[in-house]
C-alpha positions as CSV (number, residue, x, y, z in Angstrom):
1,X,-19.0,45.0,26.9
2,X,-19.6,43.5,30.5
3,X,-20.3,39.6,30.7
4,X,-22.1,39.1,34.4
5,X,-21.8,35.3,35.4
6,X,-24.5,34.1,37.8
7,X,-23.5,34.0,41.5
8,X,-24.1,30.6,43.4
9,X,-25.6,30.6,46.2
10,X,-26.7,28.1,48.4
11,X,-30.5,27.5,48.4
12,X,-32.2,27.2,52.1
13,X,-34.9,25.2,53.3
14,X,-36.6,25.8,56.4
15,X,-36.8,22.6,58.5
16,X,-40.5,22.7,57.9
17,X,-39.9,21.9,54.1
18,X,-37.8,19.6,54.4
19,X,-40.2,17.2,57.1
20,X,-43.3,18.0,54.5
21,X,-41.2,16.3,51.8
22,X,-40.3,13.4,53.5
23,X,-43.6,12.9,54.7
24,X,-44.6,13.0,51.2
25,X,-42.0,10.3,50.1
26,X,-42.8,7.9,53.0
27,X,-46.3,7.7,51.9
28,X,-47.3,3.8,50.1
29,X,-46.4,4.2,46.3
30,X,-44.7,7.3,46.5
31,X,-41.9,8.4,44.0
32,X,-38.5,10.5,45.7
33,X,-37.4,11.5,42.5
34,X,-41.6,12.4,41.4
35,X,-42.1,14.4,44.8
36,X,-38.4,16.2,44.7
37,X,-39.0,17.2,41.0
38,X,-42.3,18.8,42.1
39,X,-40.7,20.8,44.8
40,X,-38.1,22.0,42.8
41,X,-35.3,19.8,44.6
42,X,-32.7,17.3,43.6
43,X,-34.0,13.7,44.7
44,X,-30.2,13.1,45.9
45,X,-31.0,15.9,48.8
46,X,-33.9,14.4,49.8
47,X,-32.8,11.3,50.1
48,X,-29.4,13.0,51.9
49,X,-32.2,14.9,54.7
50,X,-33.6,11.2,55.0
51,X,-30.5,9.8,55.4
52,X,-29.4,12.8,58.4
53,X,-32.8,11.6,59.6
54,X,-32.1,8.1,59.4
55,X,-35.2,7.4,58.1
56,X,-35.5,5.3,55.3
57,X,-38.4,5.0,52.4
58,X,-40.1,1.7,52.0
59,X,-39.1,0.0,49.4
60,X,-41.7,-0.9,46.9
61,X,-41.7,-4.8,46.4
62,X,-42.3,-5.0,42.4
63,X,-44.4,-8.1,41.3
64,X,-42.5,-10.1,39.1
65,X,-44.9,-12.1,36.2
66,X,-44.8,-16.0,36.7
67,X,-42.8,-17.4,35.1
68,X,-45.0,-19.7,32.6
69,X,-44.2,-23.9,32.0
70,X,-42.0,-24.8,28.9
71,X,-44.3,-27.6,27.1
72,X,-42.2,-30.8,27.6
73,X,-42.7,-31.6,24.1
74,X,-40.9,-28.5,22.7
75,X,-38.0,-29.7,20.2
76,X,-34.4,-28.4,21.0
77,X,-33.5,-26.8,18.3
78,X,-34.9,-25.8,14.7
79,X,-33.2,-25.4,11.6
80,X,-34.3,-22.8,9.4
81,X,-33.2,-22.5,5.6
82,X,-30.7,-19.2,5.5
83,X,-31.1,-17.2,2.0
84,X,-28.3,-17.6,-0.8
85,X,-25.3,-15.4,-0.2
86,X,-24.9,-12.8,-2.9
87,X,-22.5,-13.3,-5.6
88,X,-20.9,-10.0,-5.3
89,X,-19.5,-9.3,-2.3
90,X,-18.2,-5.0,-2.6
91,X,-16.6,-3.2,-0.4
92,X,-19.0,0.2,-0.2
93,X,-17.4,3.5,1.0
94,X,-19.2,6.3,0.9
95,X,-16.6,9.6,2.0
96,X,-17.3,13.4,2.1
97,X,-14.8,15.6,2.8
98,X,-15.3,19.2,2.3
99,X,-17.3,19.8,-0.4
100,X,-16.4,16.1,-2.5
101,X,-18.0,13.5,-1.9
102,X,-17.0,10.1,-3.3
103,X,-18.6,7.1,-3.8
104,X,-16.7,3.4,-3.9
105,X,-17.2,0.1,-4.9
106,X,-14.0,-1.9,-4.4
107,X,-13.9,-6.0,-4.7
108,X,-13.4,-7.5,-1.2
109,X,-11.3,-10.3,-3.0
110,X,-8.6,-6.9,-3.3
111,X,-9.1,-5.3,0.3
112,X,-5.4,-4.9,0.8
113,X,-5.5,-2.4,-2.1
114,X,-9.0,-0.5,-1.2
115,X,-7.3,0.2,2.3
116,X,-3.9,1.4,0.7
117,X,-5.8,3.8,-1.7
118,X,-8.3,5.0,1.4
119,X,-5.0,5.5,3.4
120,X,-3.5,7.8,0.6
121,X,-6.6,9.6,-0.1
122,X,-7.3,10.7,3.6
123,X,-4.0,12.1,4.0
């Protein structure tokens, strides 16, 4: 059986191209990435025939939001009730291997153990 691989090749643009699309980025609000995706081109070329061109593409000044006041009477800092720990704090392993799968509850108060037996039972 014959496996062909794809040749590379490099692609050629005629001059002509090449000015249309960076006509089309220079434009106000235009996108290099958007307009080199519609032409079937990697941005990072376009912005390379710019570059051989020196000509560079506005940058588009994004407006920021205002920031708004902070009321002067706002308190510094809050304290908020925090729920009850549980009583029963397990350590919760949950292991497949092949075709087990094992389920564990192990106290935390005996960790040293549950990482001893965990240790033996993944060798």
């Amino acid at each position: 059986m014959e496996i062909q691989k794809p040749s590379r090749r490099r692609r050629y643009h005629p001059e002509e191209f090449k000015l249309a699309v960076i006509a089309a980025c220079c434009e106000p609000g235009a996108s290099v990435a958007g307009i080199a995706l519609a032409n079937g081109v990697n941005a990072n070329q376009v912005r390379r025939w710019m570059r051989e061109r020196s000509i560079e593409v506005p940058k588009q000044r994004m407006s920021m939001p205002t920031a708004q006041p902070v009321p002067a009477m706002a308190p510094e800092f809050v304290q908020l009730p925090l729920a009850p720990e549980p009583d029963s704090r397990d350590i919760r392993i949950e292991i497949r291997r092949g075709n087990a799968a094992i389920k564990v509850d192990w106290p935390v108060q005996a960790s040293g153990d549950c990482a001893a037996w965990l240790r033996d039972w993944l060798r």
